[in-house]
C-alpha positions as CSV (number, residue, x, y, z in Angstrom):
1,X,-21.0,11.0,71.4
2,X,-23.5,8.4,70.7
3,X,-22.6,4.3,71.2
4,X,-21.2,2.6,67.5
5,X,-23.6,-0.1,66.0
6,X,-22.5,-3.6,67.1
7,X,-22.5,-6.1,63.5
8,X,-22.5,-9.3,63.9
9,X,-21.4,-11.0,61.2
10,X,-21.9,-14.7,60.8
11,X,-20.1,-17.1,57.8
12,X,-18.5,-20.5,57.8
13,X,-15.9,-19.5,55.7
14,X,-13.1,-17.5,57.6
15,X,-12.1,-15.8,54.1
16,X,-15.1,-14.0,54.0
17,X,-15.7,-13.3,57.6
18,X,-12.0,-11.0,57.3
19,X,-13.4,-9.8,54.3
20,X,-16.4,-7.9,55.5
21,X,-14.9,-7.4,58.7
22,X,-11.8,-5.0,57.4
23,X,-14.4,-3.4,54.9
24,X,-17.1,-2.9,58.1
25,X,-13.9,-1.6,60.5
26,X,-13.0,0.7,57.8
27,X,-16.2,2.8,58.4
28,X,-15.9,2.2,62.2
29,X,-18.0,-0.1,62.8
30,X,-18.0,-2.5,66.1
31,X,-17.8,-5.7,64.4
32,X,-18.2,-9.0,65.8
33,X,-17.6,-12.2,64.2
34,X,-19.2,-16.0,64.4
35,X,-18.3,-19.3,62.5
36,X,-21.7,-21.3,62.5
37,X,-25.2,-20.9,63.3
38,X,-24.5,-21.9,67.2
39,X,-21.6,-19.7,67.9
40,X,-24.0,-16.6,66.6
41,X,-26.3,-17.7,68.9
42,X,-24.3,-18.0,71.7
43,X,-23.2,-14.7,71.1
44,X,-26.4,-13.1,70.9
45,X,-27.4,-14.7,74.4
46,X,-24.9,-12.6,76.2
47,X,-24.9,-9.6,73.8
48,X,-27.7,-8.7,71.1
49,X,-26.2,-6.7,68.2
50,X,-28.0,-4.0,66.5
51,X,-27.3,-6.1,63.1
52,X,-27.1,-9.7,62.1
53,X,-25.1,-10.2,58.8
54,X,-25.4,-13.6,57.8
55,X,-24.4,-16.0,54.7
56,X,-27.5,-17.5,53.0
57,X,-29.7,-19.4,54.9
58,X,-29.8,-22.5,52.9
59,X,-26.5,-23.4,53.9
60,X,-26.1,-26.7,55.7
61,X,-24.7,-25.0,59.0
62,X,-27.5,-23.3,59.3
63,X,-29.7,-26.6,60.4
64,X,-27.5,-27.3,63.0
65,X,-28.6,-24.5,64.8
């Protein structure tokens, strides 16, 4: 059996971060969630995902990062 997909999915709102993350575990997927711009990143230093889901890019977090 071959390795699930790792999502990460990355939203400053918690709300929405539950939200796709019970829809995305419904269908099995290895989910894995971040809260800004630098806690994705931090993620993907120690583990790359085969998916980045992310809120619009405009959003202020995002120019933290």
């Amino acid at each position: 059996m071959s390795e699930q997909a790792l999502i990460l999915i990355v939203d400053d709102m918690p709300l929405n971060l539950q939200i796709l993350g019970n829809i995305l575990d419904k269908y099995k997927y290895k989910t894995a969630l971040a809260q800004s711009g630098e806690q994705a990143l931090n993620f993907i230093k120690k583990k790359l995902p085969d998916l980045i889901g992310c809120h619009d890019a405009r959003d202020r977090w995002f120019y933290s990062m």
